[in-house]
N, C-alpha and C positions, 0 to 999 in steps of 0.2 A: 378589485384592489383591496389589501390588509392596509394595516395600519404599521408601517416602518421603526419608528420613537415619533417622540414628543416631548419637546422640554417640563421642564421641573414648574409641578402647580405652585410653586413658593416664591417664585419670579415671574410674574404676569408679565406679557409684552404692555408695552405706552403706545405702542402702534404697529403698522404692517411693516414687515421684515424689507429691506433690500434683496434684490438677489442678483451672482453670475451664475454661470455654468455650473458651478461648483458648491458655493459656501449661500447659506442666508447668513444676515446683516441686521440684526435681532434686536431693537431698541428695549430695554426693560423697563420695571421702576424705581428699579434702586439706581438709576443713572447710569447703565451701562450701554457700553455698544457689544455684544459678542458675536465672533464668526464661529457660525456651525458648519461643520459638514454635513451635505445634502446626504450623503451616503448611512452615514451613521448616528449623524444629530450630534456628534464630539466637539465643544468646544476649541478654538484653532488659535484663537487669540482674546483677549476681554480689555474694555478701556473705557475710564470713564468720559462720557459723553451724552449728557445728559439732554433729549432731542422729544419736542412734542411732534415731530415730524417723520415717516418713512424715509429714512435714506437714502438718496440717488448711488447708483454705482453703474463706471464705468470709465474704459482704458487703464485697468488696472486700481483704478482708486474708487472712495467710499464716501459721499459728499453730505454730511451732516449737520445740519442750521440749529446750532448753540445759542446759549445768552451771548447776544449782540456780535453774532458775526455768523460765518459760513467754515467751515472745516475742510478739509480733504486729506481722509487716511488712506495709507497705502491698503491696500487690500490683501499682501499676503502677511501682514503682520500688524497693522493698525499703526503704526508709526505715522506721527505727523507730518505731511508733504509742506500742506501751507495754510494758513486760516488768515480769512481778511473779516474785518469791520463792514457791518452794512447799514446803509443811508436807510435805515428805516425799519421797522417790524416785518417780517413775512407772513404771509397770509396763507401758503397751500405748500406742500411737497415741494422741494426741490427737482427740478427732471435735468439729464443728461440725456444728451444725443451727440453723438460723435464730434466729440473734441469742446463743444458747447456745453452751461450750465445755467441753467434757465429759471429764476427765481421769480415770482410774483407775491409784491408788497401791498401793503392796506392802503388804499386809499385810489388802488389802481396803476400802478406803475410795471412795470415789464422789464426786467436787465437780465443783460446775456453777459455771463464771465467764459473767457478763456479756460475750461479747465482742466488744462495743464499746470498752472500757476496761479491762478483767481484774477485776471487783472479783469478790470473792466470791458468790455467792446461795445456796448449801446445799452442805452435807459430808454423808454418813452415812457408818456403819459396815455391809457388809454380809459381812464375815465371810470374803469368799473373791476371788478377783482375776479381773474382768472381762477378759480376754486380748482375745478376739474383740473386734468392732467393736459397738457398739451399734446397735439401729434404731429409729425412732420410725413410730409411728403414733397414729390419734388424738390424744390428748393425755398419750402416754406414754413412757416410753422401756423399750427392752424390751432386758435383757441376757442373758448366756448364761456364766454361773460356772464355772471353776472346779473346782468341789466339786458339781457335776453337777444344780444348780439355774439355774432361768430364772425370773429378777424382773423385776416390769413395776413401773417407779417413776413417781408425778405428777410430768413435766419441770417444772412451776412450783414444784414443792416439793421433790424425793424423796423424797414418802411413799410407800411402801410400799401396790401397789394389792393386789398376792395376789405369789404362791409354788409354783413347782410344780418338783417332783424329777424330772428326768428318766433317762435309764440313759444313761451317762457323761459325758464332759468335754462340754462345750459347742466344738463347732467353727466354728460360724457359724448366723447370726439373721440371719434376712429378715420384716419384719412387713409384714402389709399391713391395709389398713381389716378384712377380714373373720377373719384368722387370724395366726397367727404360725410360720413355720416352724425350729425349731431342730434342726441337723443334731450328734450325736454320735460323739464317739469310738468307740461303742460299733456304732456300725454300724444307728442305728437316723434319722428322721426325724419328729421330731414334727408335726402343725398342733394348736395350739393356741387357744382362742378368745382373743380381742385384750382382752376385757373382764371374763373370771374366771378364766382359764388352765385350763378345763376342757378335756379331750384331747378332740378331734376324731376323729383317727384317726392312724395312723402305721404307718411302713413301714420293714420290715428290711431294710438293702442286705447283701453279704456283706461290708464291709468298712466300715474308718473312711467318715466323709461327709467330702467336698472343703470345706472354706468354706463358704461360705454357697451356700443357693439360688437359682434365679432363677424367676423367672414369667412369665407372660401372662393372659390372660382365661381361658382353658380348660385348661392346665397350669400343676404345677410340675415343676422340672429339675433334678437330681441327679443329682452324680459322688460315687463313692467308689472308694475306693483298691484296690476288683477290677477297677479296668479300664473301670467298665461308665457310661453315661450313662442315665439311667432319665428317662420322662417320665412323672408318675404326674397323673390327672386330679384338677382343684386341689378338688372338693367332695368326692370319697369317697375317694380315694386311691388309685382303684384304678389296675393298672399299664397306662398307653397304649402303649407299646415301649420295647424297650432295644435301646443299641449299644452292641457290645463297640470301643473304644477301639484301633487300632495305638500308642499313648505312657501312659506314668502321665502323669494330670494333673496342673498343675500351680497350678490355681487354679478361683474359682467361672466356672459357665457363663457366659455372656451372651447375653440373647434382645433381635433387632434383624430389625425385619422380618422377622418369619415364619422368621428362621433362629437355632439354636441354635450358638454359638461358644464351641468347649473350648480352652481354653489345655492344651500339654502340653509335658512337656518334651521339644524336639524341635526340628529345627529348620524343623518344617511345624505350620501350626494349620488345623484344618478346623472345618467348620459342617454343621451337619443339618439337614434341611427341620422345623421344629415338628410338624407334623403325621404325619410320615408316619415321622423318624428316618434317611431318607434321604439320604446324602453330597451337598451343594449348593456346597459353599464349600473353595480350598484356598487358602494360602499360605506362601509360603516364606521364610525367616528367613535374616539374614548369619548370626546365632549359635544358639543351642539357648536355644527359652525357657525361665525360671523361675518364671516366676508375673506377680502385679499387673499384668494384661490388661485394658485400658480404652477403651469404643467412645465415640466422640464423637459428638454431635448437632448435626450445624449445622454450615457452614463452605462452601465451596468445593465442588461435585460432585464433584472429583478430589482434596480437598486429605485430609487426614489424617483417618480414620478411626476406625483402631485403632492403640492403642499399650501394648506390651509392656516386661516386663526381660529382660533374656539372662543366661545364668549365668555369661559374664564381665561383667555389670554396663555391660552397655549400656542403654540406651533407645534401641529402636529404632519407628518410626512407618511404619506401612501406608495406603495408600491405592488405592482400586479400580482397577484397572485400566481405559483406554477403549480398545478395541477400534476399529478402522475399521470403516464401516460395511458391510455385503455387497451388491456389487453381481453382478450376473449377469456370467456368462464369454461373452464374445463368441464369439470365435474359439480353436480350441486354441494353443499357444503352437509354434514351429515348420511351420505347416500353414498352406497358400495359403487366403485368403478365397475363399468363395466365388462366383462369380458372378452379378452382379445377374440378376432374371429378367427376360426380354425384356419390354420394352412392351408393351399390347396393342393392335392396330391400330388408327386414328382411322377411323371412317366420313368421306367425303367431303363439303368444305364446296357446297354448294350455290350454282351463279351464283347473282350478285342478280338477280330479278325486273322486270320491266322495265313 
């Protein structure tokens, strides 16, 4: 993959972009929100809204945590939908999940807004500060505390479905229909089952775990902070290969077409064959990435694929490379054509017959 744009070194992002299909959601520091096109990195709308937080977006809108309250802009033109006042300071990211708006406060609290509208639908107290991102599956939403617990709460309610202590901080939660995987400070990686938090199996890296995991059908994929990319098989755990890393990473893997893509800081990202762990993918960066690395789905064969932050707070966007195609070499370059080979003689035509 090349390198597509990148915004202007003269507006550093304040933090990782939102994204849809379409546009990133670009926090700056001069207080702005701007939507870029993915295709071309073009400016689409600008507003101020001045956010120490990633964006949440989605159902058309762009979910923004201001001085003392919550936002939601339209997403094809920034236009104000609705902004509510909040019972407290925020502590992480905003998330959206289908029609929900999912906020976590200091001091431990958990509230789900409606976000169509902001109203409220449930508060709890759970004692300790969801940092990480949350993940839903089934009809749950599964966090990663804190205080070295992982709660799976009913998104319709926040009740409380079970509880399970795991060994250190919570780094990052990937849940899927069958399991939950929550990666630790402690250098360990749990699977969890989705529907009583009873431990599956889990696996020690040598080092803190990167963000969150990523999957397929017959792996999951883990970085931690030794260096190493582990693909361990998603039912028993046990280890499929490792690759030792040339960069500390710098965020979770991403698996896209049978290839695994490490963000690191550096200013190259590469990819590994799923299967085998084998180098398939390289790309080169204008800056040295940071982290919040995001492949896209959809678009243009050549238009923008992947997109990164650089640790001067760029957004910089990748797209595949097209090669021409290979045609066979005629003649060497410098060196006489050879010559045609002789005809082969005509037998003689025959008078006509009389």
């Amino acid at each position: 993959m090349d390198v597509r744009w990148a915004t202007a070194q003269d507006v550093a992002l304040t933090t990782a972009p939102g994204f849809d299909a379409t546009t990133a959601y670009v926090p700056t520091r001069d207080g702005a929100l701007t939507a870029r096109d993915l295709e071309t990195g073009a400016a689409r709308w600008r507003v101020e809204a001045p956010t120490p937080y990633a964006p949440a977006v989605g159902g058309d809108l762009v979910f923004v945590v201001v001085s003392g309250g919550v936002r939601a802009l339209a997403a094809t033109s920034g236009a104000v939908r609705w902004q509510r006042p909040l019972p407290g300071t925020v502590a992480a990211p905003p998330y959206w999940d289908t029609g929900w708006l999912i906020l976590s406060f200091e001091g431990g609290d958990l509230a789900a807004f409606r976000a169509a509208d902001g109203e409220l639908v449930w508060r709890v107290s759970l004692g300790a500060v969801a940092h990480v991102a949350p993940a839903p599956a089934l009809d749950n939403l599964y966090l990663g505390l804190d205080d070295g617990r992982t709660v799976a709460l009913a998104l319709a309610s926040g009740q409380t479905v079970w509880t399970r202590t795991t060994e250190g901080r919570a780094t990052g939660v990937t849940a899927l229909d069958d399991q939950v995987f929550v990666g630790t400070s402690a250098g360990v990686l749990w699977s969890l089952d989705p529907r009583s938090g009873r431990v599956r199996w889990r696996w020690r890296t040598g080092a803190a775990v990167v963000a969150s995991a990523a999957a397929d059908e017959a792996r999951i994929y883990v970085l931690a902070y030794d260096h190493i990319l582990r693909a361990l098989d998603r039912g028993n755990g046990n280890l499929r290969w490792r690759r030792a890393l040339p960069h500390r990473p710098a965020g979770s893997p991403i698996v896209v077409d049978g290839t695994v893509i490490v963000p690191s800081f550096s200013t190259e990202l590469a990819g590994y064959d799923a299967v085998k762990g084998t180098p398939t993918l390289s790309m080169a960066s204008t800056s040295e990435v940071a982290g919040s690395t995001r492949f896209r789905v959809g678009g243009r064969v050549t238009g923008t694929r992947l997109t990164a932050v650089s640790t001067d707070g760029q957004l910089i966007a990748f797209g595949p490379r097209v090669e021409p195609p290979v045609e066979p070499l005629g003649a060497l370059p410098g060196t006489p054509s050879p010559e045609p080979p002789p005809s082969p003689p005509q037998a003689p035509v025959p008078p006509p017959s009389r």
